[in-house]
N, C-alpha and C positions, 0 to 999 in steps of 0.2 A: 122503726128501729132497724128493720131486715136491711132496706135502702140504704139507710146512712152508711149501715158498716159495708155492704157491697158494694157502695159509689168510694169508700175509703178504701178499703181493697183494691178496686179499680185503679184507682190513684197509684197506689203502691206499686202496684205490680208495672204501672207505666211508668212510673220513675226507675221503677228496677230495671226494666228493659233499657229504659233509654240510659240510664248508667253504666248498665251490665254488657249489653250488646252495640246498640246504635252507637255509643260514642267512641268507643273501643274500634269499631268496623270502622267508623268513620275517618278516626287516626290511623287507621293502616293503610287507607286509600289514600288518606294525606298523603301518608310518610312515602308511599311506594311512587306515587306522582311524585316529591320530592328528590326522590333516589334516582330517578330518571329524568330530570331535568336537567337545564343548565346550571341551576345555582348546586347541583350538589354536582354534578362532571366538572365543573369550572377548576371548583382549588381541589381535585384528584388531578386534573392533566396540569395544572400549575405544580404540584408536590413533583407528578413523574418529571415533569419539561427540569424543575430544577437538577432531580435527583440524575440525568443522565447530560446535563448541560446543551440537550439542545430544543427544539420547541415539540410540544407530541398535541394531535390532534386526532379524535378518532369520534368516526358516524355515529357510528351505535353501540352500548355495551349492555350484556347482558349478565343478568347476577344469577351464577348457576348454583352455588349456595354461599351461606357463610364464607367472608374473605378470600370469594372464586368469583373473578369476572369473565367475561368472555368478550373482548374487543372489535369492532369489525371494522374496516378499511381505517388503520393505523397510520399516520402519517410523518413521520419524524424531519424536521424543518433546520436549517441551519439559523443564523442571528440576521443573514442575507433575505432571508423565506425562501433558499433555493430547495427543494426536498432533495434529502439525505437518502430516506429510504421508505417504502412502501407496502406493507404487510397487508392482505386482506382478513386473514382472521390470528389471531392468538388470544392464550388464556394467561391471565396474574392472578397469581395468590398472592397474600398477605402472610405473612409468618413474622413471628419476634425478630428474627435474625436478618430478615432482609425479604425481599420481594425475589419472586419465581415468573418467570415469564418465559410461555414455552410456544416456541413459532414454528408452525408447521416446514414453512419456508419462507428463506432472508435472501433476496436477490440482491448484490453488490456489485458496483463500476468503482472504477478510481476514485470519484471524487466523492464517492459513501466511506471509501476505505479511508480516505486523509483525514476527512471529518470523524470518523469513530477512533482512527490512531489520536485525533488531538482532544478526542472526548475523553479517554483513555487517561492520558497525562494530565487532565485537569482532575478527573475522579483522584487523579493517583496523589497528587498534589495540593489538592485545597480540600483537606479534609472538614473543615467546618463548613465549607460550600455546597457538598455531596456526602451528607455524614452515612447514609448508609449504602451496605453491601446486598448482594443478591445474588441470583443462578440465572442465565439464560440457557433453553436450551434448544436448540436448533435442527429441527429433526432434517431438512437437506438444505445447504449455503450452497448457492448458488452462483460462480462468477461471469461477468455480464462481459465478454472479451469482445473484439469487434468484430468478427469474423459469430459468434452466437453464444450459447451459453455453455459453459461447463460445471456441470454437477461436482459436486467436492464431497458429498456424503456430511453425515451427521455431525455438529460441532455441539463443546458443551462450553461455558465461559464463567469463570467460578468469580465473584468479586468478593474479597474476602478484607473485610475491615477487624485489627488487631489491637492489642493494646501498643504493641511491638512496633506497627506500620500497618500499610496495605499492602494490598496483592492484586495482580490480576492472572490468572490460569485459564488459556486454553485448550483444549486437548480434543481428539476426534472422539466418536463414537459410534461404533464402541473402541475404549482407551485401547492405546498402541502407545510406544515410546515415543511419536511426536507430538511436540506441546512446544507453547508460546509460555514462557513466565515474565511478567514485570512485577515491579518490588520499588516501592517507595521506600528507600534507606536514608534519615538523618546522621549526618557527621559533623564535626567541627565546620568542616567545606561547605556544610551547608545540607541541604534535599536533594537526591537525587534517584534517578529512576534507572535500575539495573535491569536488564533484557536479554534473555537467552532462548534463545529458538535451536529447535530438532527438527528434522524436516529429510526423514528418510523415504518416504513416499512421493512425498513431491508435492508444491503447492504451483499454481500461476506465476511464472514469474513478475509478469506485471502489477499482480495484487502486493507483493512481496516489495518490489521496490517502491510502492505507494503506499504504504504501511510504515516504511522506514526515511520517506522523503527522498530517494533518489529516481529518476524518471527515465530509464535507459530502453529504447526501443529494440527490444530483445522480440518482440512479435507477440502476439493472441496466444500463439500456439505453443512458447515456448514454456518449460516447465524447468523448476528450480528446487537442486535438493542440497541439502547441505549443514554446515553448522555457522551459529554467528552469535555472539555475547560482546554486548555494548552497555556505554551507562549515556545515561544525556543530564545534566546538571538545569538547577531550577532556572527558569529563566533563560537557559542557553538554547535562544531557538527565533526565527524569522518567519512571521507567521504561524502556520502551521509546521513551518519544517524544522524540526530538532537539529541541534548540530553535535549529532552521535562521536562517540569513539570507544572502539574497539577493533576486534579482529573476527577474522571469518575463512572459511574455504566452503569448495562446495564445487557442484557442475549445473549448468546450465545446458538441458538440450531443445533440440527445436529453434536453435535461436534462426531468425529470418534475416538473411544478410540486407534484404532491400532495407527494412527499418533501419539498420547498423549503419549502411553508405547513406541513408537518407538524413541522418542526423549530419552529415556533411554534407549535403544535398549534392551527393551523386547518387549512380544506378548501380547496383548488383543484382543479382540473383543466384539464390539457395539456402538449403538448409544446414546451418552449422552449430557443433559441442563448443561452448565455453568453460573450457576448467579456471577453477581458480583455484591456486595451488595456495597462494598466501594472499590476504589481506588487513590492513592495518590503516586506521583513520582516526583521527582526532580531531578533536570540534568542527567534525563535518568535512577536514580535508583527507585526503590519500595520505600516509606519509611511508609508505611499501606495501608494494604488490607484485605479485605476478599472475600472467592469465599467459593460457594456451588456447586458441583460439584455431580450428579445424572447419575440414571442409569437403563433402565428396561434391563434386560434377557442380557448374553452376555456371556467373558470367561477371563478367569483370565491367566497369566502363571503362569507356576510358579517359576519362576525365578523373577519375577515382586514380587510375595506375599514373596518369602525369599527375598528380595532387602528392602521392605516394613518391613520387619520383623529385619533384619539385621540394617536396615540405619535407618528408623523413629522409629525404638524401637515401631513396633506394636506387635500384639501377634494372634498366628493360633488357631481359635476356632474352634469349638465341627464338624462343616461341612471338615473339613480339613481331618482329622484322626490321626492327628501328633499333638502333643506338639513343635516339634522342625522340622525342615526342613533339612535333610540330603540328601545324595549324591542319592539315591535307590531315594526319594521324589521326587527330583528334577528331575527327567528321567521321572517322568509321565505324560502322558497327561492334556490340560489346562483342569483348573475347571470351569465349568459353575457355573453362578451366576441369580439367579432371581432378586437382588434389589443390587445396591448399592449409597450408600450418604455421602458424608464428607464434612468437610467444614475447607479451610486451613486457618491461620490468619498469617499476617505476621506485623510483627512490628522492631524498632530497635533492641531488643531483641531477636529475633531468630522468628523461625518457629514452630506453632502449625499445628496439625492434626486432628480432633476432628470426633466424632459422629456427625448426620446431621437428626435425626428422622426416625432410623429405631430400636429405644429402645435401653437402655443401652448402652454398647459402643459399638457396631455393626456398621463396616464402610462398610462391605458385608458379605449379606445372601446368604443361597442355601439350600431348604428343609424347610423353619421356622428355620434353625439352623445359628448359627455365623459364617462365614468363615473367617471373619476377625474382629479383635478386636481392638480399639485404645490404644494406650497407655496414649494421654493426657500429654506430658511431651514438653517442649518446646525446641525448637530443634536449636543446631549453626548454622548457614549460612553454616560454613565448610563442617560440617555432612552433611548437606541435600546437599552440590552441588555431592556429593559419590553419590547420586540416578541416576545420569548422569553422572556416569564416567562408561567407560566397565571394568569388572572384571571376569575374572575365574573363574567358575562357584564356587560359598562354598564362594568366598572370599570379603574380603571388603578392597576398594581403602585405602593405608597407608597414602596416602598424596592430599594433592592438588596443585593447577589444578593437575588429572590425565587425560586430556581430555581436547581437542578444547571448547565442548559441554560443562563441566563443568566450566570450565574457564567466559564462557559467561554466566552462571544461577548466578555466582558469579558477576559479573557487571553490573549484574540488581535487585541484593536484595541491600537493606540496608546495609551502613558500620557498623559492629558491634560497641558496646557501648565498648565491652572488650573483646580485642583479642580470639579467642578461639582456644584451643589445635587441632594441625590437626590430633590426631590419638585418639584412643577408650583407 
């Protein structure tokens, strides 16, 4: 009788173990094999790919606790598989309200910046497509300029989904009065997305106009501060590029004249301020501006000063040597310049060229003498987009578009009042 009941004891107690412990352990090694494989990473980076509209892949992720991940070599992909951008470690929570993702550091070139402004508009816009909101927080953004990198300091980026609408807020950190706001606002008109930027400190210029879709070779170096509030309506956009309207002023320093003459493909050299005293665009065109546009010590080509001479109808003063710019002219050496200042005005009537406070009409000095002189005549769209068409040395473009380049200077001025003749 001792037997039976200790061989049934025995029993007992092995059922209760293997109940109690072995199958328990068992399931946790399941589950945590589970939690670290593919079938449970798969539809987490399917949920984030949707929730940020672009593709996310990452090595390895580590679960530091409850609704804490730790991610390692993140990889964020366009719809092309071009990558976007490249993180080697961040952490996501999970929270009710939205997801938390904080990146030690976010390195960005142009074409991360176009793809996150157009991720941006889609978040802000297909709310059933991206239903939730979140915080990223960016402890140093990085911009990837060509010349090397430029540190920008801490960014925070608030995605804030409402009854009212959404939101998107940027702001440095630690907070200062500059911040980036969009705002998904419905009207009669339909959806649209309102944007106002602060920018007392200064951002990259080039990050700036690849954020906004405009592409001006202002140089690596150049920095941009200023104010600008725009809307872009649903739909209203060509590819990734929105066709913005609003207004702006601001200054541009650093700008590098080689980039400026190079989008005409001539030669300059130096460093110059671009003010912008007023600006004003609608669906993507000019419709009034002015810029001041300065200069200490630099170099002229001279294929640039007869293109200037030819197309804006300026005129070569007393520093030149010439009245007129011929073939022998054109073979010499660029002109240095100690001062130059102009200020362009552009309105639905054409384009002006003006003096800018270096006396009389002097757009550039060299010696105390005039190298260049304005003419002060106002100029057609057609005319002025020939500044940016390439030409044969002596000659001037017979028609428009002669040029990719020119094509597009013409799509972002003003439609004229009245047709203008494409030839002199």
């Amino acid at each position: 009788m001792f037997v039976e009941r200790s061989a049934a004891r025995i029993r007992l107690v092995r059922t209760l173990f293997v109940l109690g412990c072995l199958l328990p352990t068992l399931g946790l090694a399941g589950w945590a094999v589970y939690r670290h494989s593919s079938a449970a990473l798969d539809p987490l980076l399917a949920a984030w790919s949707r929730s940020v509209g672009l593709a996310v892949t990452v090595e390895r992720v580590e679960r530091l606790r409850p609704a804490v991940m730790r991610l390692h070599d993140l990889v964020l992909e366009d719809a092309s598989r071009r990558r976007v951008a490249a993180v080697a470690v961040a952490e996501v929570e999970e929270r009710a309200e939205g997801t938390v993702l904080r990146l030690p550091r976010l390195s960005l070139d142009r074409f991360a910046v176009v793809r996150f402004a157009a991720a941006s508009r889609r978040w802000l816009m297909e709310p059933v497509r991206y239903p939730r909101g979140g915080v990223v927080r960016v402890d140093e953004l990085v911009w990837q300029a060509a010349d090397g990198e430029r540190p920008l300091g801490g960014f925070r980026i608030e995605l804030v989904v409402v009854e009212a609408g959404r939101a998107i807020r940027i702001r440095r950190e630690p907070a200062d009065d500059d911040e980036l706001r969009l705002r998904a606002i419905r009207s009669s008109d339909g959806l649209q997305v309102e944007a106002e930027l602060i920018c007392e400190r200064g951002l990259p210029a080039e990050l700036v106009a690849a954020a906004t879709g405009w592409m001006p070779r202002f140089g690596s170096a150049a920095t941009m501060r200023g104010r600008l509030r725009a809307t872009v309506a649903e739909g209203d956009a060509v590819g990734d590029s929105p066709h913005w309207s609003g207004s702006g002023d601001g200054v541009v320093t650093g700008v590098d004249l080689a980039g400026l003459a190079g989008v005409a493909g001539q030669v300059a050299r130096g460093d110059g301020v671009l003010r912008i005293e007023s600006l004003s665009v609608i669906d993507g065109r000019i419709t009034g501006a002015r810029f001041l546009l300065s200069a200490e010590e630099g170099t002229l080509g001279r294929g640039l000063l007869e293109r200037m001479v030819t197309v804006l109808g300026c005129r070569l003063g007393p520093a030149s040597g010439l009245q007129s710019a011929g073939a022998d002219w054109l073979a010499g050496p660029a002109f240095p310049f100690d001062e130059a200042a102009m200020a362009v005005g552009i309105d639905r009537s054409g384009v002006v060229v003006e003096a800018a406070g270096l006396g009389g009409a002097t757009l550039v000095a060299l010696g105390g003498q005039s190298l260049l002189d304005a003419a002060g005549e106002r100029i057609p769209f057609e005319r002025f987009a020939w500044l940016f068409a390439p030409t044969a040395t002596g000659m001037v473009p017979a028609t428009i578009p002669a040029s990719p380049r020119a094509l597009e200077v013409l799509s972002r001025l003003p439609i004229a009042t009245e047709a203008a003749g494409g030839r002199f």
